[in-house]
Every structure is written in C-alpha cells, then in structure tokens.
C-alpha positions as a printed Julia matrix, in Angstrom:
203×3 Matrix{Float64}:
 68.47  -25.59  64.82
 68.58  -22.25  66.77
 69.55  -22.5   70.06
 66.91  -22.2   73.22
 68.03  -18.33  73.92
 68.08  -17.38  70.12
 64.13  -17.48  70.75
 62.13  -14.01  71.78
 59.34  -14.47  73.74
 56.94  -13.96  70.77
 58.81  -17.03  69.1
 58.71  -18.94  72.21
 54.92  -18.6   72.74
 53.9   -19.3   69.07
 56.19  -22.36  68.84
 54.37  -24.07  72.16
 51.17  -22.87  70.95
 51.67  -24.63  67.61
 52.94  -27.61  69.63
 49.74  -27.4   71.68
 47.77  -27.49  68.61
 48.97  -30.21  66.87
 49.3   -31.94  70.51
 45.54  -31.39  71.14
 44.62  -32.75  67.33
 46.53  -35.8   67.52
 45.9   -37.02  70.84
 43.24  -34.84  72.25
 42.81  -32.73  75.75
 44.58  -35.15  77.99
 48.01  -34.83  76.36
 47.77  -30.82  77.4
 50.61  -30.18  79.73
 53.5   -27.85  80.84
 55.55  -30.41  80.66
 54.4   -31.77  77.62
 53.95  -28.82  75.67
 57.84  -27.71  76.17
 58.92  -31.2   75.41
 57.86  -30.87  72.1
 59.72  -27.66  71.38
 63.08  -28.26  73.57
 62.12  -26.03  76.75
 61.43  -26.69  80.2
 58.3   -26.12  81.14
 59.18  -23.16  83.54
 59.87  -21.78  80.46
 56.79  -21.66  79.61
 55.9   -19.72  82.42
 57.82  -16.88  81.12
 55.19  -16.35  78.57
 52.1   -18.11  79.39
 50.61  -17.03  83.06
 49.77  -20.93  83.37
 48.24  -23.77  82.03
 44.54  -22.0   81.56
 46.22  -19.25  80.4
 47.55  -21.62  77.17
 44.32  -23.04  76.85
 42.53  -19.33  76.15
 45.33  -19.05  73.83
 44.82  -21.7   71.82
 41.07  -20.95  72.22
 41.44  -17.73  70.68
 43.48  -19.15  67.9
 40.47  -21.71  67.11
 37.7   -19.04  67.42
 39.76  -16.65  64.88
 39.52  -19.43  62.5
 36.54  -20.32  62.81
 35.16  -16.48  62.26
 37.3   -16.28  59.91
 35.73  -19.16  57.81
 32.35  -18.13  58.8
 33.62  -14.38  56.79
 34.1   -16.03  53.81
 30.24  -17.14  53.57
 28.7   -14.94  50.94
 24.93  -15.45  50.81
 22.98  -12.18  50.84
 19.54  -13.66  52.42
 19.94  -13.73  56.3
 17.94  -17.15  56.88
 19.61  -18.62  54.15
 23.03  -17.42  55.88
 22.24  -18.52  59.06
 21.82  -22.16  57.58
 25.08  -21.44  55.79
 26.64  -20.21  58.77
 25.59  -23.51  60.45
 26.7   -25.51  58.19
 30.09  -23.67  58.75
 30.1   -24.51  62.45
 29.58  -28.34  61.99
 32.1   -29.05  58.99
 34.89  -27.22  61.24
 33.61  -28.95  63.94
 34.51  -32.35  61.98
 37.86  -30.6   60.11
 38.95  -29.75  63.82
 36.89  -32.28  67.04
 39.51  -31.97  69.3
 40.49  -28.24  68.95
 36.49  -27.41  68.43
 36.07  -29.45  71.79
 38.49  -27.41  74.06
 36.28  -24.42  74.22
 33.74  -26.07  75.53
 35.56  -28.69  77.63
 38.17  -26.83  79.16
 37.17  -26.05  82.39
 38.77  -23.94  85.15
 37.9   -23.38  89.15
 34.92  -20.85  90.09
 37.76  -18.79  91.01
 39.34  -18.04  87.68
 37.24  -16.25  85.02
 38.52  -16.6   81.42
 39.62  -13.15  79.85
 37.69  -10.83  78.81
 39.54  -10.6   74.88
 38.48  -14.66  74.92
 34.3   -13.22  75.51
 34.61  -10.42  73.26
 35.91  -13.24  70.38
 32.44  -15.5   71.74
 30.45  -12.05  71.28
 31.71  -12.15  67.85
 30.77  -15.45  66.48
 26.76  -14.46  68.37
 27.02  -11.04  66.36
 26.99  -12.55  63.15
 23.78  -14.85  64.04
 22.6   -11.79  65.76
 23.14   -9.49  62.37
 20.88  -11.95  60.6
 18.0   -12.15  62.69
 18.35   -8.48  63.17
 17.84   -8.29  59.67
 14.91  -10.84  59.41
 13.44   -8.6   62.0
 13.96   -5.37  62.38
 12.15   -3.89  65.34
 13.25   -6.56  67.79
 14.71   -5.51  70.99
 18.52   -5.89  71.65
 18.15   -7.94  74.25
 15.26  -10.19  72.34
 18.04  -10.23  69.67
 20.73  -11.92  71.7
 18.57  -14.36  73.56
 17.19  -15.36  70.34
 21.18  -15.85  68.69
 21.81  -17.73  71.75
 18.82  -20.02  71.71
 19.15  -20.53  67.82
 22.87  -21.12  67.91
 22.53  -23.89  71.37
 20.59  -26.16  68.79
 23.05  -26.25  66.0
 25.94  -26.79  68.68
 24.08  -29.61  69.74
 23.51  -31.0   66.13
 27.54  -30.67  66.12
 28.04  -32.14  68.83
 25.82  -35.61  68.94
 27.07  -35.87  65.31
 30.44  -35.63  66.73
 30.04  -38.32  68.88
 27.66  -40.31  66.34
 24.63  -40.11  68.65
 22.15  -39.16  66.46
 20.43  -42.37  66.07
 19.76  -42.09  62.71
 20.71  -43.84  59.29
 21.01  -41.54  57.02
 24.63  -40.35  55.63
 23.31  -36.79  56.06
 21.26  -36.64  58.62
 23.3   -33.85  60.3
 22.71  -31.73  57.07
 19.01  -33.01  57.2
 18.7   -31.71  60.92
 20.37  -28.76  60.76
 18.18  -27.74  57.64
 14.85  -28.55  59.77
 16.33  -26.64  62.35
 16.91  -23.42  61.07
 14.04  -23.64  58.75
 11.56  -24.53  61.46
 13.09  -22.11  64.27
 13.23  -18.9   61.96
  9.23  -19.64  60.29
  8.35  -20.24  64.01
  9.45  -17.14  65.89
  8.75  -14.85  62.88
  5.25  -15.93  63.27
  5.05  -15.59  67.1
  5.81  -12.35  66.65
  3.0   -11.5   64.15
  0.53  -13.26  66.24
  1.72  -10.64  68.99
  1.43   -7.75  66.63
C-alpha cells in the first residue's frame, strides 16, 4: 500500500472523493465529515484541507461528480420526438434517482450559510441538465421566447423532481407497482398538450 506522501494532490482528492461517495451511499449525508472522509483513506483530515477548500467545498465536488453522471445517462437517450424525450428524459431522472437516493439527495439537501454561494462550474452543470428539457420544448415550439423557454424547463422539470422525490420516500399514496411511471406519463403528457394549446388560444 503506497505510503501517505507517495500520493499527488490529484490522487489525494479523488481517493476522499471516492470515499465520500461510497460513504454518502452506504450510510447517507450524516456520515459526511473531515474527519470521516480521511479516515477512510489513511489521512488526517487537515489533509484534506490541502485539496478541498472545506467541507462545502467536498460536497460541490461530489455534486459535480453526480450531475456528470446523471447528464451523462440522460446523453445516451436516443428518441428523436422531443415530447416523447422529455418523458424519456424523466424517466431517466427517477430510475437514477432510485440507482443513487442518497447521492441524488445531496444536491438538493446540502445546504450552506447565506454567506457562501456554491460555484459557479456547479450552476453551469444545473444549466446543463435545464438545456436539454429546454432543447425539447424549444423544439415543440419554436417561436417561444428565451426566457418563456427556461421558465417553462423549470416549471416542467419541478413536477418530475417531485414525482422522484415522494416516490423516494414512498409518499405517493397509491397502490399501484408503477404508479411513479403512471404519474410521470400523465405528467408530461398533460403539461406539454396543455401549454401547447395555451399558446394557440393566444395566437
């Protein structure tokens, strides 16, 4: 086993960030720690410091690692039609929400003082899962504002998180083994007929 100083700082970050990981899956938000964290791979946890600015900082990380996953799932969807991608898309979001609860749960549940803001690289990887929605609707209609566009992405996209995560938590009251799948169909289904036509009644 190499010794602590036979590690680079590159080494040293990915080895606590796959401790984190596997930390966060098997015992979930509360076992993230400094202290913790270096345990796992033989380091102090002011070692960790040397490569991680502190414990939000490992967090984003590991965000970032989740959300470049997760896109890069969502990348491998191949259906040409742009409402029948968004459904695929969803359905995308709420299988690696099951695959992954506790890792899909820290970027939402991670929270840090009023003070700190979360990096800007961590919202340009958010942007990027709300382009893809966005380049489907954009498609389904193409005169719409950009501004229409992203409100709509966002407002679209807030339902199927919440399908994810009362399913999650198995609060969704129903009986049916696929009642998520059931929802999440009516969802998309009903949301894209309905604000196509609003806006041919405002034509």
């Amino acid at each position: 086993m190499a010794r602590r100083n036979d590690h680079s700082k590159e080494e040293l970050r990915e080895m606590a960030l796959a401790a984190a990981e596997k930390l966060l899956q098997q015992e979930g938000l509360k076992s993230l720690s400094a202290r913790r964290v270096a345990s796992e791979i033989g380091y102090s946890a002011g070692s960790l410091y040397t490569v991680f600015t502190n414990l939000d900082d490992l967090c984003w990380q590991l965000n970032a690692r989740t959300l470049t996953q997760l896109l890069t799932e969502l990348d491998g969807i191949n259906v040409a039609d742009p409402a029948q991608r968004l459904l695929a898309y969803g359905r995308g979001y709420l299988d690696f929400a099951h695959r992954n609860p506790q890792r899909w749960a820290l970027l939402f549940e991670h929270g840090t003082t009023s003070e700190v803001e979360a990096p800007q690289w961590l919202s340009e990887r958010i942007d990027s899962l709300f382009a893809r929605v966005e380049a489907c609707l954009q498609a389904l209609k193409q005169d719409m504002s950009r501004s229409e566009c992203m409100l709509t992405a966002r407002t679209l996209w807030s339902g199927v998180h919440g399908v994810a995560v009362l399913a999650l938590r198995q609060k969704l009251f129903l009986d049916q083994a696929r009642s998520a799948e059931l929802m999440l169909q009516q969802l998309v289904h009903h949301f894209i007929k309905g604000w196509l036509a609003e806006g041919d009644n405002n034509a």
